[in-house]
C-alpha positions as CSV (number, residue, x, y, z in Angstrom):
1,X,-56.3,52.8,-6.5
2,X,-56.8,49.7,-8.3
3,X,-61.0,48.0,-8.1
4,X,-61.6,44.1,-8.3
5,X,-64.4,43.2,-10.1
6,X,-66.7,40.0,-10.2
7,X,-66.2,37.9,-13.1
8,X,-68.9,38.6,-16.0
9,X,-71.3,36.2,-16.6
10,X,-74.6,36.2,-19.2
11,X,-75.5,32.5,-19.1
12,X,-79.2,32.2,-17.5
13,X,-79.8,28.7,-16.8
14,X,-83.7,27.3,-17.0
15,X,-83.1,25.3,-13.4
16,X,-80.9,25.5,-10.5
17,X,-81.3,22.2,-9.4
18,X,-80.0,18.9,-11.6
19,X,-80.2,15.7,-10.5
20,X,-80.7,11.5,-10.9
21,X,-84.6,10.5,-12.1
22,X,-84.0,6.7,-10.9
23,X,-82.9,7.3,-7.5
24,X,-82.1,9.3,-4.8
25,X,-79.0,11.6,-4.9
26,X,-76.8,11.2,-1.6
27,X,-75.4,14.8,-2.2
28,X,-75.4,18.3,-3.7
29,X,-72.6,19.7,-5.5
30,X,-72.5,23.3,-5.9
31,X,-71.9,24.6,-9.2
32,X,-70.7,28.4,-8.9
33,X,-72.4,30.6,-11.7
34,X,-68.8,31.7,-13.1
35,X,-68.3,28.0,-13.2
36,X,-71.0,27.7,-15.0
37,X,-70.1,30.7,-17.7
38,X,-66.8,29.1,-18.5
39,X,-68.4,25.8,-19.3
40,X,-71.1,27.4,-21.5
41,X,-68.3,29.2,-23.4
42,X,-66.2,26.6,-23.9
43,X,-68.4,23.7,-24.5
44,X,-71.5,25.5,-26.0
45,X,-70.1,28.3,-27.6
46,X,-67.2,26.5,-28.6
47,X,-65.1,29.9,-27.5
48,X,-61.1,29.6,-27.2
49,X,-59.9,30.3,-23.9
50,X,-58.3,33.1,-24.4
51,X,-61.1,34.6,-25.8
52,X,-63.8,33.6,-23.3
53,X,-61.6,34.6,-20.1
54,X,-61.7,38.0,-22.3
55,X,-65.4,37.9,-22.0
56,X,-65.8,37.3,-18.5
57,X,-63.0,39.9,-17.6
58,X,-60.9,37.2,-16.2
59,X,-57.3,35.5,-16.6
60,X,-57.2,33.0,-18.7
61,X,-55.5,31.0,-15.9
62,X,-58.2,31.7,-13.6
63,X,-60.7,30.5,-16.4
64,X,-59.3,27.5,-16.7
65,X,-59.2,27.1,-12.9
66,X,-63.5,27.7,-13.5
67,X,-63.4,25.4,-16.3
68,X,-61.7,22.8,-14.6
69,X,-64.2,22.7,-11.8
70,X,-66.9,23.1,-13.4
71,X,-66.5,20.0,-15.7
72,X,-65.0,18.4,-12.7
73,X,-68.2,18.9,-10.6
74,X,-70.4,17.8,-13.7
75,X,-68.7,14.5,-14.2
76,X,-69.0,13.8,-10.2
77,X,-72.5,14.2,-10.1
78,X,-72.9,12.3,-13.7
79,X,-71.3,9.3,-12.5
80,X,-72.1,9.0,-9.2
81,X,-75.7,9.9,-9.4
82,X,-74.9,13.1,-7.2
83,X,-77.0,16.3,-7.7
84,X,-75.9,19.8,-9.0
85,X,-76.8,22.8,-7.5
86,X,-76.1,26.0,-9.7
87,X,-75.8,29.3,-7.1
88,X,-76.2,33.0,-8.8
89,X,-74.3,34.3,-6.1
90,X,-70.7,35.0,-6.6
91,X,-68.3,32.8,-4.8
92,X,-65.8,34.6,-1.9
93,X,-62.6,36.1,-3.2
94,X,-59.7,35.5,-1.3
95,X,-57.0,38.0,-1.6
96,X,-53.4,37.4,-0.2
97,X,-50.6,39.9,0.3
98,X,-46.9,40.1,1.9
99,X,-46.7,41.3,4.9
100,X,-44.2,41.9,7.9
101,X,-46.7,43.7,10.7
102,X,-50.0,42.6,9.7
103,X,-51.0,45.8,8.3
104,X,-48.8,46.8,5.7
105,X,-47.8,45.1,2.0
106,X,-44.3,43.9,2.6
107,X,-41.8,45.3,-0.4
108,X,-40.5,41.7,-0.3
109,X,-42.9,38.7,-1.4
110,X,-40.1,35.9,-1.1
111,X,-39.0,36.9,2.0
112,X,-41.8,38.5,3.5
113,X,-42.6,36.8,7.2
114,X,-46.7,36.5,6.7
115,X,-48.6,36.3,4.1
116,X,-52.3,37.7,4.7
117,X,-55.6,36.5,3.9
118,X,-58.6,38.5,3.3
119,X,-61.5,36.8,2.7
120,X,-64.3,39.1,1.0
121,X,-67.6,38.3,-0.2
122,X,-70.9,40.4,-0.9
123,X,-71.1,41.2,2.8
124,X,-68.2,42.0,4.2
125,X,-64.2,41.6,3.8
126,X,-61.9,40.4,6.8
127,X,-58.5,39.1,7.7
128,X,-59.9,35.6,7.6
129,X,-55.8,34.0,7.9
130,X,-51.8,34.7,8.7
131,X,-49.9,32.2,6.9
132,X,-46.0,32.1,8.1
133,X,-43.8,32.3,5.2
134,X,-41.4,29.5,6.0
135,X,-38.7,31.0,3.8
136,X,-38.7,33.8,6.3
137,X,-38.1,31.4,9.4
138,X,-35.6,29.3,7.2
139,X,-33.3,32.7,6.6
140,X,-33.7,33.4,10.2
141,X,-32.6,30.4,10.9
142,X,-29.2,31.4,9.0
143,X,-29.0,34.1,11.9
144,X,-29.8,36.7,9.0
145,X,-32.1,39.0,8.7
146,X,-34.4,39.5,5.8
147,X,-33.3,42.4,3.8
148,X,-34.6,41.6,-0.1
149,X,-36.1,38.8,-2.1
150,X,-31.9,38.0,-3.5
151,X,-31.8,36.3,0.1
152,X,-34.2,33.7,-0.9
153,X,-32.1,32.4,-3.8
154,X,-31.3,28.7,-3.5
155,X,-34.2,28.3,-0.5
156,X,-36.7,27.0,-3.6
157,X,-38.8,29.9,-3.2
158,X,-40.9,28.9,-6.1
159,X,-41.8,25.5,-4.9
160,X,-42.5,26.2,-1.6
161,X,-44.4,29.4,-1.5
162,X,-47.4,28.8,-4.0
163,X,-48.6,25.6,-2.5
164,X,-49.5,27.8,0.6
165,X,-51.2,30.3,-1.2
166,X,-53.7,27.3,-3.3
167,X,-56.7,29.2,-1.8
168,X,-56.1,32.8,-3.1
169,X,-58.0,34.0,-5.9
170,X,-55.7,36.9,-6.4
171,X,-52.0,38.0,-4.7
172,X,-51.1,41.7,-4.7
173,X,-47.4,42.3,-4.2
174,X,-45.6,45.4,-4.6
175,X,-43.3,43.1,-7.2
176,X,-42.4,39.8,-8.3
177,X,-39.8,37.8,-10.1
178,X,-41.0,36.5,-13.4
179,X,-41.0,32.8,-12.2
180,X,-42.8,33.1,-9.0
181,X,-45.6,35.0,-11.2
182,X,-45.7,32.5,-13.7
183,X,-45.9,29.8,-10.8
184,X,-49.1,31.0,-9.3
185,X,-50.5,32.1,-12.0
186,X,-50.4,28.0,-13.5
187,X,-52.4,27.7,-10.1
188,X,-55.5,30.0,-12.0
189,X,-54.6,32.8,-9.2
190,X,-54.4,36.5,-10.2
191,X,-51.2,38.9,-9.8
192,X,-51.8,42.4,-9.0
193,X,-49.4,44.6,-8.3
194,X,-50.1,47.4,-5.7
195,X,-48.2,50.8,-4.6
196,X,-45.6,50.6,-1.7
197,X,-46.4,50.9,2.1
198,X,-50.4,50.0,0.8
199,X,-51.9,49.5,4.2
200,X,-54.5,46.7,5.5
201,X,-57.6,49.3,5.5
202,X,-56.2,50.6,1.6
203,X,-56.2,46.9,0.7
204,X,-60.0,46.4,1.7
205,X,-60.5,49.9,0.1
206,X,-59.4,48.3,-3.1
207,X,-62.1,45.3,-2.8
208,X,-64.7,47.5,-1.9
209,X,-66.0,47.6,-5.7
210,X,-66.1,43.8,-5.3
211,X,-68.9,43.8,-2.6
């Protein structure tokens, strides 16, 4: 069975708390301590990507997806005199898998009819969300039945199924065409791919290393 782990980080900042001298900040940005890594490797260490999502034991789409962030948070808080929190702890990990019943990992991802959330942080792991997979209801619609992901072609699978999934920091599926992959991976989200019939409590099983 497949473990999640935490993304690595070594970077021990001096302060937690950053902010204006010549007045008062109206608000705290949080800066997430992975956030913070990718930023010190790429800006202070001067570290390719490739090589620094290598270090943390990340994608390099999700490092970018840190970087981005991070930089973006800084330049908030630099500009418009906000104040930056950094947090040691770990931000929650969203995984999302295909499902038809709520339990189980669909075999399908295109035309799977939910997708489900788990949110899991250092305390605890739940079903935080059911998203509806409108590709499902749009081949229902046909008066078809969702067989295989070959019924999704022409329905703009690709387009319309990542934007749902934005919050996810990884998506198990039992497969996966190449472009769908590709798609949410440009989002900085992870794509693991899991044994058939894996079931709901199997799927928390998996995180359990992650807590």
């Amino acid at each position: 069975m497949p473990k999640l782990s935490r993304p690595k980080v070594t970077c021990k900042p001096k302060s937690l708390h950053i902010g204006p001298l010549d007045k008062i900040s109206n608000e705290t940005l949080t800066l997430l301590h992975e956030e913070l890594e990718a930023m010190y490797l790429a800006d202070v260490k001067n570290l390719y990507h490739e090589e620094s999502a290598l270090r943390m034991k990340i994608s390099r789409p999700t490092f970018s997806k840190l970087l981005k962030s991070a930089r973006k948070k800084c330049a908030k808080a630099f500009l418009h005199a906000k104040s930056l929190h950094i947090t040691l702890k770990s931000a929650t990990m969203y995984i999302i898998f295909p499902s038809d019943d709520g339990q189980t990992l669909s075999e399908r991802f295109n035309t799977a009819k939910y997708f489900m959330m788990v949110s899991c942080d250092e305390l605890d792991s739940y079903i935080e969300e059911k998203i509806e997979n409108p590709i499902y209801k749009a081949i229902k619609d046909l008066g078809k039945i969702p067989e295989n992901d070959e019924m999704a072609k022409g329905l703009g699978s690709g387009r319309v199924i990542p934007p749902l999934l934005t919050k996810a920091t990884i998506v198990c599926s039992v497969e996966m065409g190449d472009g769908m992959c590709r798609n949410l991976e440009s989002l900085g989200i992870e794509v693991r791919i899991l044994p058939k019939k894996t079931k709901k409590k199997e799927l928390l099983a998996i995180v359990e290393n992650f807590l």
